[in-house]
C-alpha positions as a Markdown table, in Angstrom:
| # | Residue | x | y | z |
|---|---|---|---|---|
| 1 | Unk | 3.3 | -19.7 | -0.7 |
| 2 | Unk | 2.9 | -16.0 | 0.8 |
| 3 | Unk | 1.0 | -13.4 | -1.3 |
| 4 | Unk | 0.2 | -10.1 | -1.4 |
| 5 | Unk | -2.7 | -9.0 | -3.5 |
| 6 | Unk | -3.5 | -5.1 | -4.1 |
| 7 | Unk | -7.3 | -4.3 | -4.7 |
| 8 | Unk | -9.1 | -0.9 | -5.2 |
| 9 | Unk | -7.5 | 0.8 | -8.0 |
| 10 | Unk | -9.6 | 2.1 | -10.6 |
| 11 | Unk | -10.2 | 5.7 | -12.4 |
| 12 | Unk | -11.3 | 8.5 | -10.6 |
| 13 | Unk | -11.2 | 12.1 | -11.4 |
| 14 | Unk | -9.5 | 14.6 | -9.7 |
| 15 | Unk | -10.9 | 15.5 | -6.2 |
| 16 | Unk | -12.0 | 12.1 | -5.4 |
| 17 | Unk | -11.2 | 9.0 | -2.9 |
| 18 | Unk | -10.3 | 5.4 | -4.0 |
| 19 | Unk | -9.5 | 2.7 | -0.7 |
| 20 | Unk | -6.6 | 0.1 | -1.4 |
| 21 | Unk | -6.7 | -2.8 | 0.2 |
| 22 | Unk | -3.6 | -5.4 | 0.8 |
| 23 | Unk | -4.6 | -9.2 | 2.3 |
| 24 | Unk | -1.7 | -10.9 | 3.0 |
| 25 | Unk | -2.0 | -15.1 | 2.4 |
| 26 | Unk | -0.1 | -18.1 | 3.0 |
| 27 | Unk | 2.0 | -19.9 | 5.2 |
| 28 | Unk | 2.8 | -16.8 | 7.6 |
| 29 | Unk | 4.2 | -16.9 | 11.3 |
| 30 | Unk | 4.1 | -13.0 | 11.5 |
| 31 | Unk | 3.7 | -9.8 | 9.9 |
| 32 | Unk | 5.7 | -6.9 | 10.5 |
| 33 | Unk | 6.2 | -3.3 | 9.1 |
| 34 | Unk | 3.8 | -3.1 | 6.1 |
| 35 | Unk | 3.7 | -0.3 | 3.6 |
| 36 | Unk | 2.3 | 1.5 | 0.2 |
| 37 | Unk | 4.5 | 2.2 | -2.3 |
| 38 | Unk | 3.7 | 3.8 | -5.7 |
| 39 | Unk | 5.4 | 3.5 | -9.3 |
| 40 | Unk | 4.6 | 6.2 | -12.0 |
| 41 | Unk | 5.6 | 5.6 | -15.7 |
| 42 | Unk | 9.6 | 6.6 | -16.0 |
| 43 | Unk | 10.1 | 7.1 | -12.2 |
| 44 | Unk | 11.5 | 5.2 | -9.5 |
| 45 | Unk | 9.5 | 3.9 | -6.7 |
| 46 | Unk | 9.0 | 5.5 | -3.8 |
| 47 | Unk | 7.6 | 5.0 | -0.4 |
| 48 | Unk | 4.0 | 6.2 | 0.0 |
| 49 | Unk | 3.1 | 5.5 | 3.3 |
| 50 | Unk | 3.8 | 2.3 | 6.3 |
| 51 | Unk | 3.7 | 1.5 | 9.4 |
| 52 | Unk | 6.7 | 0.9 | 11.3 |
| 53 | Unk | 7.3 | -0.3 | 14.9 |
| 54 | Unk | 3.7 | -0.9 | 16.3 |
| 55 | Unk | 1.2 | 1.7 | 15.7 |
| 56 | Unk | 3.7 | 4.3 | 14.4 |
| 57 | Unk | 3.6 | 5.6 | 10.9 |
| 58 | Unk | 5.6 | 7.8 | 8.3 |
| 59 | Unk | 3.7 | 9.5 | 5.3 |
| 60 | Unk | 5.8 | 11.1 | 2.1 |
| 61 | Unk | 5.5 | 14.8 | 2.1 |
| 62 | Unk | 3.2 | 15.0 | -0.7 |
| 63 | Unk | 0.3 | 12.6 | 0.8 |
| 64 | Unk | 0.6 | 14.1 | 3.9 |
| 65 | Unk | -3.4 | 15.2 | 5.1 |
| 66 | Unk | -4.4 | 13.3 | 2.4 |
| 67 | Unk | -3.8 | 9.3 | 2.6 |
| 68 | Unk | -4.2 | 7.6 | 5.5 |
| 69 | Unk | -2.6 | 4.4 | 6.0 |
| 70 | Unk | -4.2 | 1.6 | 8.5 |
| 71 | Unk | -4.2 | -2.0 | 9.3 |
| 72 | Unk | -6.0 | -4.6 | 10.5 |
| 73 | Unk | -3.7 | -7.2 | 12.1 |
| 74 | Unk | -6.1 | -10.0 | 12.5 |
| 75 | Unk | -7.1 | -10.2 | 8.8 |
| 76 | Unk | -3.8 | -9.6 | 7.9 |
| 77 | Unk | -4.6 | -6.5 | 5.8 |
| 78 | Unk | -3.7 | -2.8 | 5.1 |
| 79 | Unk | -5.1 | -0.5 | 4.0 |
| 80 | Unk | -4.6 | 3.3 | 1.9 |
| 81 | Unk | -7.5 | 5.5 | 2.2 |
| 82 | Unk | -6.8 | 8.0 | -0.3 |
| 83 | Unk | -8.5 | 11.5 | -0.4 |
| 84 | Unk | -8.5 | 14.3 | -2.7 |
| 85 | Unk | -6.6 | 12.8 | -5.8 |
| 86 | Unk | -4.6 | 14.5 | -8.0 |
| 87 | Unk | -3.4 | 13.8 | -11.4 |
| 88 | Unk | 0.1 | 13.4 | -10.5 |
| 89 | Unk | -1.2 | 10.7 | -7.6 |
| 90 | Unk | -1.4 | 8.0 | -10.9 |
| 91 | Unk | 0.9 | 5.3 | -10.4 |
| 92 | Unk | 0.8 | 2.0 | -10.1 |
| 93 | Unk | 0.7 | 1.2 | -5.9 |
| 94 | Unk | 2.2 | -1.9 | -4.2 |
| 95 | Unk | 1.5 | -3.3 | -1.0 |
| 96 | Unk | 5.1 | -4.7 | 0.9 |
| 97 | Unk | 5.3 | -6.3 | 4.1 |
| 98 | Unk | 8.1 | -8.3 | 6.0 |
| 99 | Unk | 6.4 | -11.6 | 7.2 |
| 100 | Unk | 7.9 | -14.6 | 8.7 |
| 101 | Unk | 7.3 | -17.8 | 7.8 |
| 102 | Unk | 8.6 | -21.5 | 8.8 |
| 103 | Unk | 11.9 | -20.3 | 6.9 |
| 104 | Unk | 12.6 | -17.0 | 8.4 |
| 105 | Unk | 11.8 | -13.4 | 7.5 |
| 106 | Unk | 11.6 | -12.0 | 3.9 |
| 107 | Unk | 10.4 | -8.5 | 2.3 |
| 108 | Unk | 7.7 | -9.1 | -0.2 |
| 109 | Unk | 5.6 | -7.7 | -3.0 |
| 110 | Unk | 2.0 | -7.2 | -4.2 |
| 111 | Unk | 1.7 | -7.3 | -8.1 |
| 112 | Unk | 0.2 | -3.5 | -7.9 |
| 113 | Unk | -3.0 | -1.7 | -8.7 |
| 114 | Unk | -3.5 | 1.1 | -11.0 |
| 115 | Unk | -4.5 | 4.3 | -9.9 |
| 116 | Unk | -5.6 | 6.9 | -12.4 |
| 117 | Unk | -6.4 | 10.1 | -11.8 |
| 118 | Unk | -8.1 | 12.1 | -14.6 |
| 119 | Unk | -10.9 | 14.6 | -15.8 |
């Protein structure tokens, strides 16, 4: 019913930019906080980047200057505009978002995108 599918991953060597993109589908009321999260092999998730009330944003320490997270409300979208890559940036990233729908509120998950980073 609601959906969240990642797009933008690919290879790119160190240095360079990839854009992620997140379009949220379905039967949804609302869309609240949105974020990026990432997932490298043998480590836990962690938070990359979101939005949290309105405009307002937090960014990990190690993508600060870096990533920039954004969001277009109308198309239901976020985005990740990544910059200067690094190996250690290869992970899978996923898209969450809290979204409302005729039942309520629930958290929910894109399937990912790779991101790999190498020379």
């Amino acid at each position: 019913q609601v959906q969240l599918v990642e797009s933008g991953g690919g290879l790119v060597q160190p240095g360079g930019s990839l854009r992620l993109s997140c379009a949220a589908s379905g039967s949804i009321s609302s869309i609240g906080a949105m974020a990026w999260y990432r997932q490298a092999p043998e480590k836990q998730r962690e938070l990359v980047a979101r939005f949290t009330t309105g405009t307002f944003t937090n960014y990990a320490d190690f993508v600060k200057g870096r990533f920039t997270i954004a969001k277009d409300t109308a198309k239901n979208t976020v985005y990740l505009q990544m910059n200067t890559l690094k190996p250690e940036d290869t992970a899978v990233y996923y898209c969450n978002a809290a979204i409302q729908t005729t039942t309520g509120w629930g958290s929910y998950w894109g399937q990912g995108t790779q991101v790999t980073v190498s020379s």
